[in-house]
C-alpha positions as CSV (number, residue, x, y, z in Angstrom):
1,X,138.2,-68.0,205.2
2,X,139.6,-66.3,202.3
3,X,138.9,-68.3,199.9
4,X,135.0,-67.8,201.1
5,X,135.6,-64.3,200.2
6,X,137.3,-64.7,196.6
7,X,134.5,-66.5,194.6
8,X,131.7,-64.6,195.8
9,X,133.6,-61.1,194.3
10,X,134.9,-62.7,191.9
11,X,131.3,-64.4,191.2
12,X,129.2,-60.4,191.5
13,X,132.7,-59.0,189.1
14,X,131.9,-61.3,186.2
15,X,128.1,-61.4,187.0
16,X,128.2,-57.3,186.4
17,X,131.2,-56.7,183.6
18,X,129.0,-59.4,181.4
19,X,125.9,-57.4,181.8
20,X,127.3,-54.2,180.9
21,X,126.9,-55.3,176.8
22,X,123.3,-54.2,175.5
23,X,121.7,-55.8,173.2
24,X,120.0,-53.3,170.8
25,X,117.2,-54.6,168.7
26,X,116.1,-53.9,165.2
27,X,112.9,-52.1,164.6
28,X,111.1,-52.5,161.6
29,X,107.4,-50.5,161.3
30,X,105.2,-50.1,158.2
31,X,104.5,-51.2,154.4
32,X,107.6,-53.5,152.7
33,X,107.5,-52.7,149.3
34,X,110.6,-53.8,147.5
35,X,111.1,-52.6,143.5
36,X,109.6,-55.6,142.4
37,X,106.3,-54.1,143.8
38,X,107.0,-50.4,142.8
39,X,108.1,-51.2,139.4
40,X,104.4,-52.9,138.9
41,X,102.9,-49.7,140.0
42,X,101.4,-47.8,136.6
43,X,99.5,-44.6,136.1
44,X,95.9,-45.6,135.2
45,X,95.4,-48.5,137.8
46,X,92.0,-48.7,140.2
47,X,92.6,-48.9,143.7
48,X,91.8,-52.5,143.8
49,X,94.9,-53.4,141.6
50,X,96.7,-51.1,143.6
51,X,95.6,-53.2,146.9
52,X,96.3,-56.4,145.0
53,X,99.5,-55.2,144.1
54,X,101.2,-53.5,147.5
55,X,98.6,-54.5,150.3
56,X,96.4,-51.9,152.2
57,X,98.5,-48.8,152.6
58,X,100.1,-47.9,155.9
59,X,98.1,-44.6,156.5
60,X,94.3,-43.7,155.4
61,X,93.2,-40.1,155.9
62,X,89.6,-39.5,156.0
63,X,89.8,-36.1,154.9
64,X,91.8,-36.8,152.2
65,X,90.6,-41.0,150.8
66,X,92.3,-40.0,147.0
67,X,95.9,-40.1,149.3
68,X,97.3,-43.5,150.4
69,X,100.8,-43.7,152.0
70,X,102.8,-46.7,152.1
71,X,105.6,-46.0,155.0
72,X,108.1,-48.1,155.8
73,X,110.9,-47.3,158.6
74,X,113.9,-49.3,159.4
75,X,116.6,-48.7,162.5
76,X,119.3,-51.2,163.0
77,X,120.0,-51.7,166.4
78,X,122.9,-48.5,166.9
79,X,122.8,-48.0,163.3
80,X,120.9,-45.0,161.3
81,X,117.2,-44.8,160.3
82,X,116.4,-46.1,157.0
83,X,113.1,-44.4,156.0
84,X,111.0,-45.0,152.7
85,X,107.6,-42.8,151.9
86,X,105.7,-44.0,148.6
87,X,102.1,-41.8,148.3
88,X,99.8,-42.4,146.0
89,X,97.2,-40.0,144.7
90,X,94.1,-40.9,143.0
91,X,91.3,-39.2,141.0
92,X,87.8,-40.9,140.7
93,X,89.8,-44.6,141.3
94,X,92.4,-44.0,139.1
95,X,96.0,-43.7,140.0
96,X,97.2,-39.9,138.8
97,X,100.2,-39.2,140.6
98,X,103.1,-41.4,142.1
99,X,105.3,-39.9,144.7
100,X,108.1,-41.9,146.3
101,X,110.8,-40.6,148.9
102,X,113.9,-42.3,150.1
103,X,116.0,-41.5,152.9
104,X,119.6,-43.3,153.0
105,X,120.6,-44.7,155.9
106,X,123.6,-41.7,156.0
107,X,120.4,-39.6,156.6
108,X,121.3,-36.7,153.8
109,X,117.9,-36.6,152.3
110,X,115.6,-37.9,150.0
111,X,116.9,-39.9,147.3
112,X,114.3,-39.3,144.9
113,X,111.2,-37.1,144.7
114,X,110.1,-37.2,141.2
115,X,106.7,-39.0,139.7
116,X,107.4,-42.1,138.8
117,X,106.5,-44.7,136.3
118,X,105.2,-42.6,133.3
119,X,104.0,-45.2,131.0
């Protein structure tokens, strides 16, 4: 009769001490844009090229059409969040002003915050 007894709580133990693990997934939201696609970017492009180049931004605002934003967040399952912000500013379809914010996965900041590409 014991025997009865011993597999079933030995069954419900190692049913429950192997569910007790969780399985945390990765989430991945927004624009891609790896420096390939950033480096491409110039001062002086229309919007189309821009399009052609990085895809339809992440975020539109109607009250302000010159801005695109490209976002792009990235959290490993338990890890930190790895969070990228590239905006775009344009004046009469031409591309005047670059910004592009990059958050390390340690989470101390913005990596850079300058315009970029110049030329």
């Amino acid at each position: 009769m014991r025997t009865f007894l011993i597999i079933p709580v030995f069954s419900i133990i190692f049913i429950w001490l192997t569910g007790c693990s969780v399985y945390k997934v990765d989430i991945q939201q927004g624009n891609t844009l790896d420096q390939e696609q950033i480096d491409q970017v110039k001062l002086g492009m229309n919007s189309q090229q821009i399009k052609y180049v990085l895809g339809s931004p992440m975020l539109t605002d109607p009250l302000h059409p010159n801005r695109w934003d490209y976002v792009y967040t990235f959290k490993p399952g338990g890890g930190k969040l790895f969070k990228q912000h590239y905006t775009l500013f344009f004046e009469q379809d031409k591309l005047v002003r670059i910004e592009n914010k990059l958050v390390n996965p340690g989470g101390k900041g913005p990596k850079t915050d300058a315009p970029a590409n110049d030329s």
